[in-house]
N, C-alpha and C positions, 0 to 999 in steps of 0.2 A: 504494500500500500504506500503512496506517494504522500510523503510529511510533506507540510505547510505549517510554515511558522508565519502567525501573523501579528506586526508591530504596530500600536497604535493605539496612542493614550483615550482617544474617545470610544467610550464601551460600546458604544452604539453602533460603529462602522464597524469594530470588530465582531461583535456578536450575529451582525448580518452578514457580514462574510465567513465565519464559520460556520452559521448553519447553511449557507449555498455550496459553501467547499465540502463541507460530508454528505451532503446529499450526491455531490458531485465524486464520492469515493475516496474522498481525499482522510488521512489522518491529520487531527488539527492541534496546533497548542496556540497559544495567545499570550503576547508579553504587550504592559502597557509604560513601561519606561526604558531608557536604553539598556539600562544594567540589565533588567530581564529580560531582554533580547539576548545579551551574549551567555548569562546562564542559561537558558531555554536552548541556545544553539549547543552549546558542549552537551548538553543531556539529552534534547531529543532530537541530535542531529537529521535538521529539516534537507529535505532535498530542493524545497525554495522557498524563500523567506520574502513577505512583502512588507519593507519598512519603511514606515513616515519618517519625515524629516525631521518633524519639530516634535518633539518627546522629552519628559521629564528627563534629570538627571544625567543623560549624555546624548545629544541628537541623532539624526540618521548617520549625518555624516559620517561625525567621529565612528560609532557603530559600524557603519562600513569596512571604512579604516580598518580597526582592528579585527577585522573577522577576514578580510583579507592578507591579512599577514599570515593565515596558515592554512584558508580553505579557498577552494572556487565556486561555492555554492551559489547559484544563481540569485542575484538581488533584484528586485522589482521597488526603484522609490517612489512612494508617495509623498506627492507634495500638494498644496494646497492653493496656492497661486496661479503653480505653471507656469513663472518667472524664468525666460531664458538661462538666469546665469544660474537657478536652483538645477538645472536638466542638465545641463554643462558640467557642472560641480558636482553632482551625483555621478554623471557618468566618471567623471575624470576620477574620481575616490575608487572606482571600483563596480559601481552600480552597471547591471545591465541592460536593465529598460529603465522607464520611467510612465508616473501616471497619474494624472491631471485630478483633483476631484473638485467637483462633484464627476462620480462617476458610477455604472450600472455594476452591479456583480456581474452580468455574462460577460464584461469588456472584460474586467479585472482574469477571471477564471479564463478566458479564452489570452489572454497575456499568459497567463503560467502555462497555460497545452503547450501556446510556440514557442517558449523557453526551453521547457523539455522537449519539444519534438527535435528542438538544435540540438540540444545536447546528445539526443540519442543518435541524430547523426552523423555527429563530429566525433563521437567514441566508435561509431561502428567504424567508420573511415580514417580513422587517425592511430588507430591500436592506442588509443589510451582513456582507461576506465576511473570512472571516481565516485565516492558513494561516503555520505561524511566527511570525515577528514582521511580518507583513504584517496592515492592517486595512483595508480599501478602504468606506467609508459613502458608498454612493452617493444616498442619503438627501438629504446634505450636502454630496456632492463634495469630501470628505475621505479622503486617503489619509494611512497612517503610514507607517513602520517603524522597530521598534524606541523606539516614541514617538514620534521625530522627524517632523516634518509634509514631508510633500514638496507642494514648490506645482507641480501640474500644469495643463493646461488642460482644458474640460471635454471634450471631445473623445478628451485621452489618458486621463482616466480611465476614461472610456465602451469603451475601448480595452481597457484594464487589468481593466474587471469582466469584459466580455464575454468575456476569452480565461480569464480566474482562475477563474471561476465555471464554467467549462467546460474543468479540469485535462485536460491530456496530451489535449485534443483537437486536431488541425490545423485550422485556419482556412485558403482560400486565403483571397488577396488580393481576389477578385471577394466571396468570402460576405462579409467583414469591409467591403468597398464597400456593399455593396444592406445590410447588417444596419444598419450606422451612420451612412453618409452619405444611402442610398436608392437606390430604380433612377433616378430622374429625374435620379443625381449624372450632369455631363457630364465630371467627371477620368480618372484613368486610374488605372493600381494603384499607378505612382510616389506619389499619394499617402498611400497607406499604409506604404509605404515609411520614406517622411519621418517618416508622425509616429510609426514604431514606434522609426524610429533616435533621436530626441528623448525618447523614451519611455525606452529602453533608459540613456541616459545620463543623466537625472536620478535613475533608480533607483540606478543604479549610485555614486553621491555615496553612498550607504550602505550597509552590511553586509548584503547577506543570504545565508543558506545555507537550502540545502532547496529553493530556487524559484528561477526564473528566466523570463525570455522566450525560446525560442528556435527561430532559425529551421530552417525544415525546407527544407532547396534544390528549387528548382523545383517547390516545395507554396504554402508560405505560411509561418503563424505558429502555436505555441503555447505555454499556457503549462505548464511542467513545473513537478513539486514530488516528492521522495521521500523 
């Protein structure tokens, strides 16, 4: 289910766009100051956040800002005026779109569909996946999280696209065998095994919520995110 974090100190706009975003399938949280924008994004890392500008305690801007220094989560700001230089300065911070209010919920919602319909097609076309603070550029065989680089091998990241790029599906251990090692590998599942449990603990050297590896008994492996 696709998270929507939505920011914005007047309860009003946000309560009517939470209830149009779950009806619309979407999983919802709501923050009404900047601080709880940025705790609400470490916890229930949204897969797009639509944040007002002008907000108690730290603005859109700022907020921006700092959620930019370690993720590429899609930003939608709202602003109130629609001031040239607010649309410019949003973008330039970081923000992806931008959106005028007064405005309808089916603009706002049909704004988030084309954010992620880019996105899913700049991941299918680009070999590189992201989900939270997770980045995986298999381009490069570079994985993040969080900014932080994890040094993996090429193998576990082959590992890690394979199962990310294919959320909440089970892998056994034979597909994950013939997919990455081949039929002609002579091993056995133990090692898959190995390299998910090695896999599992260098991730785990860092924070993440929302995703994980996890095993499915007497199945295999997948990867979960919600």
């Amino acid at each position: 289910m696709t998270k929507l974090l939505i920011a914005d100190d007047n309860r009003q706009i946000t309560s009517v766009l939470s209830e149009y975003a779950k009806k619309d399938g979407y999983s919802v949280e709501v923050a009404y100051d900047g601080m709880q924008v940025l705790e609400k994004f470490e916890n229930f890392a949204p897969d797009v956040i639509l944040l007002d500008i002008m907000m108690p305690r730290m603005d859109g801007f700022e907020v921006c800002r700092t959620i930019r220094k370690t993720s590429t989560v899609p930003i939608i700001m709202i602003t109130a005026r629609g001031e040239d230089f607010e649309k410019i300065m949003g973008l330039d911070v970081g923000a992806d779109d931008y959106i005028v209010k007064p405005f309808s919920c089916g603009e706002v919602m049909a704004r988030v569909r084309a954010i992620l319909r880019r996105i899913n097609l700049t991941t299918a076309n680009s070999k590189i996946f992201k989900t939270g603070n997770l980045i995986i550029n298999l381009e490069n065989y570079i994985v993040e999280i969080g900014g932080n680089s994890v040094k993996l091998t090429k193998k576990e990241i082959e590992i890690l696209w394979t199962l990310a790029t294919n959320t909440n599906k089970v892998f056994s251990r034979d597909n994950l065998l013939d997919k990455l090692w081949g039929f002609d590998f002579f091993g056995d599942s133990r090692t898959v095994d190995s390299h998910i449990k090695r896999l599992r603990a260098k991730l785990d050297e860092y924070e993440h919520i929302g995703w994980e590896i996890q095993t499915i008994w007497g199945v295999g492996y997948k990867f979960a995110a919600n």
